[in-house]
N, C-alpha and C positions, 0 to 999 in steps of 0.2 A: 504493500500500500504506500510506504513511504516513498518509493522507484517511482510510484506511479504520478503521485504529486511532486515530485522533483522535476517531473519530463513534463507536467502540465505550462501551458501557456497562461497565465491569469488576464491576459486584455479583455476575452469576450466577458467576464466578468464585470470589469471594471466599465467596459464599452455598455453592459446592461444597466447597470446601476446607473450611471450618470447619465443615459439616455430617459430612464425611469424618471427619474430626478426632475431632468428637463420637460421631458411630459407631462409628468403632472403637475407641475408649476405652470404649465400653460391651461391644462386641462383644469385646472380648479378654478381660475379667475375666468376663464372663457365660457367656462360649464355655467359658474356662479350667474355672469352676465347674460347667456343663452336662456337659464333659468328664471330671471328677475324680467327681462323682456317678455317670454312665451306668456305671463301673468298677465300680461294688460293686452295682449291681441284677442281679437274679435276667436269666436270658437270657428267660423270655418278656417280661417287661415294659419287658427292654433295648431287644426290637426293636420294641417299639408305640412308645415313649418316642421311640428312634432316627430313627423314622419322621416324627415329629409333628415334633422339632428339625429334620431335613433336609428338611420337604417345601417350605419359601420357597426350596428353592434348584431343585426341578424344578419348582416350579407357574411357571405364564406370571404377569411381576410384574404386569400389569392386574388377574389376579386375586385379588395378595396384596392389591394395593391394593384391590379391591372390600371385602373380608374387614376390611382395617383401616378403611374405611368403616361397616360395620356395626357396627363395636365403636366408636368415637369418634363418629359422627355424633351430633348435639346432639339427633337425635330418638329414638337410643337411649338405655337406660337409662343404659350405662358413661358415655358421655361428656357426655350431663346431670349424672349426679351429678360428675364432673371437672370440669363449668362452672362448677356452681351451689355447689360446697362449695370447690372449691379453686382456680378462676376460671381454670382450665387449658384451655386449646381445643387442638385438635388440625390439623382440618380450615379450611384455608385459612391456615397457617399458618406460621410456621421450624419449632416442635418438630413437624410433623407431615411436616417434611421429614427430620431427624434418627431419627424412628421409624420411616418407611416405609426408608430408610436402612439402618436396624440390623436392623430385621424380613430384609431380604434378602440384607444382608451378613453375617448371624448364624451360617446354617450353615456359610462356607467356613471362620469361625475354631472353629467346635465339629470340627466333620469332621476338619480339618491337629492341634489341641489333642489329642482324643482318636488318629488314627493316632498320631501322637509319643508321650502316652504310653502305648501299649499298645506301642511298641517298646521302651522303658526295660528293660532288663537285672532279672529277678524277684530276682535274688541281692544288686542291688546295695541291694534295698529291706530285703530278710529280713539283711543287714548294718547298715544302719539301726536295725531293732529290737533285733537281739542285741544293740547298742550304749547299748541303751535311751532310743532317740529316739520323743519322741511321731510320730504317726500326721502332725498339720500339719507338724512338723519336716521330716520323712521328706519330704514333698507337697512342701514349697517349696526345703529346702537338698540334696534328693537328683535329687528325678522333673523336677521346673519344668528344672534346671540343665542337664541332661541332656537332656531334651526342648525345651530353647530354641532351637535351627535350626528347627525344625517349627512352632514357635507362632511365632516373627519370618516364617515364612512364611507362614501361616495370616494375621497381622495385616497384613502389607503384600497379601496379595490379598483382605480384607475392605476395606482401605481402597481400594483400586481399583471394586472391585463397590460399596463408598457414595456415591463420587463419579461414577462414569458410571449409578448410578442413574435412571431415567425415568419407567417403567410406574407404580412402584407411588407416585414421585413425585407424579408427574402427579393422580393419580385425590384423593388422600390432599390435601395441597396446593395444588396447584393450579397457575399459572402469573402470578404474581405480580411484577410488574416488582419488582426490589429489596429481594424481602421473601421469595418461593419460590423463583424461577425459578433453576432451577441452569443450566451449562451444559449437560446434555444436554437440559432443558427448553427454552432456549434454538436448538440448535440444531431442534427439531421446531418453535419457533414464527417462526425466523423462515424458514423454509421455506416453512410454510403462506403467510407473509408473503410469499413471492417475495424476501424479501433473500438470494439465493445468496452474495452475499461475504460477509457477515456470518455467514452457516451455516457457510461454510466456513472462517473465522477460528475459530470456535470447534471446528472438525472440527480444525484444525490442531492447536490446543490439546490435544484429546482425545489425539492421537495423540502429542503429545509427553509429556504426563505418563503415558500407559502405555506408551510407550517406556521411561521412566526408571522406572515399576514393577517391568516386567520385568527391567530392567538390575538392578535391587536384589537382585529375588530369586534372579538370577543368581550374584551378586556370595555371597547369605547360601548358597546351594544349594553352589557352590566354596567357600566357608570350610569349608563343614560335610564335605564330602567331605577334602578335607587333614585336617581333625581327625578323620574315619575313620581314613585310609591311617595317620598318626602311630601309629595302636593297631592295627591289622595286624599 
C-alpha cells in the first residue's frame, strides 16, 4: 500500500478540490441570486425559467458537456470571440473544468436556495417593511438568516456534485495529466489503463470525502432541527 501511494500522482486531487472550491463559490451566490429572482416572476414564466435553471441536473452530464462544447468550442462564434478578445479558452483547459463544474452543480444550490426561501415565515418579511427596511435589507438581515440551514445544504451538496464531476468534465476539458484530470477523470482513465490499484486509491478517496459530505450535512440537517424543536 505504501508503493502504491508513493507512485501516486496527487494533482487530480488537488485539480478537484480547488475546482470544487471554485464552483461552489460561484454556484452559491449565482444559485442565491437565481433563487431570490424566480420569487417575484409571474408563475408562467417561473416555470419555463425553472425548467431551463434545473434541466443540468436531469440531463445525462455527456450531454451538458456536448452543449458547453458548442458554446466554447474555438470554432464557435462564443468562444472565438472569448479567444481572440479576451484570450480566455475554455476547452482543454482548468476554467473549462470549473464551468463544466458549476454548469452541473448549479441546480442542486438554486433548487435547496429557493425551497428554503419559499419556507421563510411571509409575516416575518411584511414585519421587515412595516419596520421600514429596504426590500435588500429585508433579503439578506431577515430571509438569507432564516433560510441559512437550506442554503449550507444546498452548498455543501453542490460542492460534492463539483468535485465527483466526470461527464460533463470529460467532454469540456479533457483529460489532462496535471492540468484537467480531476479524480473522477482519473479514476475512468486509469481503468481504461488496467491500473486497478490506482482506480481504486482514488475510489477510496471518493468514498471518503462523500462520506465526510454526508456526515456534514448530517451534522447542519441536526442543528437545524434542534433550532426547530427550541420554537415548538
Amino acid at each position: 500500500m505504501l508503493d502504491l501511494i508513493k507512485t501516486i500522482d496527487w494533482s487530480p486531487l488537488f485539480i478537484s478540490l480547488k475546482t470544487g472550491v471554485l464552483a461552489t463559490v460561484l454556484t452559491f451566490f449565482l444559485g442565491i441570486g437565481a433563487a431570490r429572482l424566480i420569487m417575484k416572476v409571474n408563475t408562467t414564466a417561473k416555470s419555463i425559467i425553472d425548467g431551463i435553471l434545473t434541466l443540468p441536473l436531469v440531463l445525462p452530464p455527456t450531454v451538458a458537456g456536448f452543449f458547453l462544447l458548442l458554446i466554447f468550442s474555438l470554432r464557435r462564434p462564443f468562444g472565438r470571440f472569448l479567444f481572440e478578445e479576451f484570450d480566455i479558452k475554455m476547452v482543454q483547459t482548468w476554467p473549462g473544468c470549473v464551468v463544466a463544474a458549476f454548469v452541473i452543480a448549479f441546480p442542486l444550490m438554486y433548487r435547496n436556495a429557493r425551497a428554503a426561501f419559499e419556507q421563510v415565515d411571509v409575516t416575518m418579511i411584511h414585519a421587515g417593511r412595516t419596520l421600514g427596511l429596504s426590500e435588500r435589507k429585508i433579503f439578506w438581515k431577515i430571509i438569507v438568516p432564516i433560510a441559512a440551514p437550506g442554503l449550507a445544504s444546498g452548498t455543501v451538496l453542490a460542492f460534492a456534485r463539483a468535485i465527483g464531476e466526470y461527464g460533463a468534465t470529460a467532454m469540456l476539458a479533457g483529460n489532462i495529466l496535471g492540468k484537467t484530470r480531476t479524480v473522477s477523470v482519473a479514476i475512468a482513465s486509469e481503468v481504461a489503463s488496467g491500473n486497478w490499484d490506482k482506480a481504486g486509491f482514488w475510489v477510496c478517496v471518493i468514498v471518503i470525502l462523500s462520506f465526510l459530505i454526508v456526515a456534514v450535512i448530517n451534522y447542519i440537517s441536526g442543528k437545524n432541527m434542534k433550532f426547530g424543536n427550541r420554537w415548538i
